[in-house]
Residue frames as qw, qx, qy, qz and C-alpha x, y, z in Angstrom:
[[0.351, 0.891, -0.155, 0.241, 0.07, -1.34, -3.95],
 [0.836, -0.192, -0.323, 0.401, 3.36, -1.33, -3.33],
 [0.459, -0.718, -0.239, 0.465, 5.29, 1.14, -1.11],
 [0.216, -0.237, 0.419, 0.849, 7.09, 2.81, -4.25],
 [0.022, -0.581, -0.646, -0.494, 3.81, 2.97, -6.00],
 [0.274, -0.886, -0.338, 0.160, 1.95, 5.00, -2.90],
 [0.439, -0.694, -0.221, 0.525, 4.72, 6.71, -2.86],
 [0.297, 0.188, 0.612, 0.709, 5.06, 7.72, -6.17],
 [0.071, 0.655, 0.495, 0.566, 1.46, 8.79, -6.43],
 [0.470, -0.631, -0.273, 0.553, 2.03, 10.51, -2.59],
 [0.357, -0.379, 0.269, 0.810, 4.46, 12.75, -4.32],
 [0.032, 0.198, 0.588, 0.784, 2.20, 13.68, -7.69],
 [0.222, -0.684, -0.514, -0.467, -1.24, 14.53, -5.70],
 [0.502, -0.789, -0.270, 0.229, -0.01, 15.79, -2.06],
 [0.175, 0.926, -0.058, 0.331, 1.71, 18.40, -1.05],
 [0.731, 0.144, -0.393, 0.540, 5.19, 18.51, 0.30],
 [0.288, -0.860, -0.017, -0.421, 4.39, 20.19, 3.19],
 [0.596, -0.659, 0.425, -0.174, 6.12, 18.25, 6.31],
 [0.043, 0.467, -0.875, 0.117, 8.24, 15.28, 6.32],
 [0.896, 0.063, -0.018, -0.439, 7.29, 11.55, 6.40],
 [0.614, -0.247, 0.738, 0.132, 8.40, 7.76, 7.43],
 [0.268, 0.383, -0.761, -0.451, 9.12, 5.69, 4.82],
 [0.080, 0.329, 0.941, -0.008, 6.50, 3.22, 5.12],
 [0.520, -0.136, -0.547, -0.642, 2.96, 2.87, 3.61],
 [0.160, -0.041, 0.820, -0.548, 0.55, 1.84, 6.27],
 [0.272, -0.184, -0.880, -0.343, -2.00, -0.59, 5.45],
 [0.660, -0.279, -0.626, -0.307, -3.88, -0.93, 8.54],
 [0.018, 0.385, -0.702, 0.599, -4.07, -1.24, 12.30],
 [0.640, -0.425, -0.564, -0.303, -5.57, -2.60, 15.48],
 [0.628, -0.664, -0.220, 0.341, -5.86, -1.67, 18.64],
 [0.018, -0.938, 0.151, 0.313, -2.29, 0.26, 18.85],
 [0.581, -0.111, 0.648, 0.480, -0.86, -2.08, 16.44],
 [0.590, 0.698, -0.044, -0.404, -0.60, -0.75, 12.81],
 [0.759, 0.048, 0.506, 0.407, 1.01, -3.15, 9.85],
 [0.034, 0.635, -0.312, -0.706, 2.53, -1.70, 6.62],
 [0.745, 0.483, -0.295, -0.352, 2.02, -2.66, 2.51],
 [0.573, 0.437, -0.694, -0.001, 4.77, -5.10, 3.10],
 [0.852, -0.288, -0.436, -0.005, 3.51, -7.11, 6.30],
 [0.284, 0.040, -0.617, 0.733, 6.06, -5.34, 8.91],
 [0.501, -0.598, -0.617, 0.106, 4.44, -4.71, 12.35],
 [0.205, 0.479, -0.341, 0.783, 4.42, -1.47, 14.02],
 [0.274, -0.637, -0.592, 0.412, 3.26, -0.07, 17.73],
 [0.091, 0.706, 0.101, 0.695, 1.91, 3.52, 17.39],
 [0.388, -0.779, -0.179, 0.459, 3.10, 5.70, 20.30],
 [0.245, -0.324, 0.081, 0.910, 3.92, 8.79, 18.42],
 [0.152, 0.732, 0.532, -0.398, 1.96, 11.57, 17.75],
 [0.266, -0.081, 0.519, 0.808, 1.41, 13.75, 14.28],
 [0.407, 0.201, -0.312, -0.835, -0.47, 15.03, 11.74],
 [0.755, -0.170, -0.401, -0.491, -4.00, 13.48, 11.38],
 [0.221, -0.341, 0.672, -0.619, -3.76, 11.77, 15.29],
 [0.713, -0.337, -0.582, -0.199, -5.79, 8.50, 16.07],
 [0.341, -0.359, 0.450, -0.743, -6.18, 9.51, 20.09],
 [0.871, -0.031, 0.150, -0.467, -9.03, 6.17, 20.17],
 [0.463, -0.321, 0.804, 0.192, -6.62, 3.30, 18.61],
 [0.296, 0.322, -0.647, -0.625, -7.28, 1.52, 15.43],
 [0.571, -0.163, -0.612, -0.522, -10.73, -0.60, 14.67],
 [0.265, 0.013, 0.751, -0.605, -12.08, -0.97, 18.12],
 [0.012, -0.553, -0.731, -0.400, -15.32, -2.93, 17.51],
 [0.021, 0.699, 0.561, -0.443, -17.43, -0.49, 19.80],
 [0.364, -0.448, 0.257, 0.775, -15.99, 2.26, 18.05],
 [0.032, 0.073, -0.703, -0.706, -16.49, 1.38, 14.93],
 [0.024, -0.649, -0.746, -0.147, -20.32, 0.02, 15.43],
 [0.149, -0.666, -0.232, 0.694, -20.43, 3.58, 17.31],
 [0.085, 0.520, -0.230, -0.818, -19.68, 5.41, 14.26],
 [0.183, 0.025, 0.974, 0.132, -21.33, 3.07, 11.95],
 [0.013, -0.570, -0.735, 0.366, -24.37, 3.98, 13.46],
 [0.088, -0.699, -0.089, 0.705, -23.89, 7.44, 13.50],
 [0.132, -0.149, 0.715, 0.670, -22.86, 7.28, 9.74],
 [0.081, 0.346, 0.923, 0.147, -26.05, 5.64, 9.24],
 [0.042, 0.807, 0.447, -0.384, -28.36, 8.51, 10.72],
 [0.075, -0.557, 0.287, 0.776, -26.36, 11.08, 8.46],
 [0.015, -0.101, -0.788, -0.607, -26.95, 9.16, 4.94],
 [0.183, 0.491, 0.838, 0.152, -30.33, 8.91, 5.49],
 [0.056, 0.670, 0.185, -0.716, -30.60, 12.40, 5.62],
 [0.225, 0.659, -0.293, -0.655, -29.68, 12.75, 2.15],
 [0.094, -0.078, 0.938, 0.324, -31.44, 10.11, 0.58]]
């Protein structure tokens, strides 16, 4: 999608509550995060919905993975 699309449907299912870069973030790593259109960012500012851990650490992620795992099988 492209950054006028998200932001299109942004604006028809969320609520205009706060303010908001212009960009569409795709992705991240570590404290790098990329947008829909291939720019590069560094995340050192803090906001609504906080990543505090950095973006796709493997431990991390097998960490929660895991943890995921034990939950589903509850309810299967």
């Amino acid at each position: 999608m492209t950054y006028q699309e998200l932001k299109s449907e942004e604006q028809q299912y969320v609520m205009q509550t706060y303010g908001r870069f212009p960009i569409a973030l795709d992705h991240g790593q570590g404290a790098q995060l990329w947008d829909v259109e291939g720019n590069r960012y560094i995340d050192l500012a803090s906001g609504i919905g906080v990543n505090c851990l950095g973006y796709n650490h493997p431990v991390l992620t097998h960490a929660i993975e895991a943890y995921v795992s034990v939950l589903a099988s509850d309810y299967t």
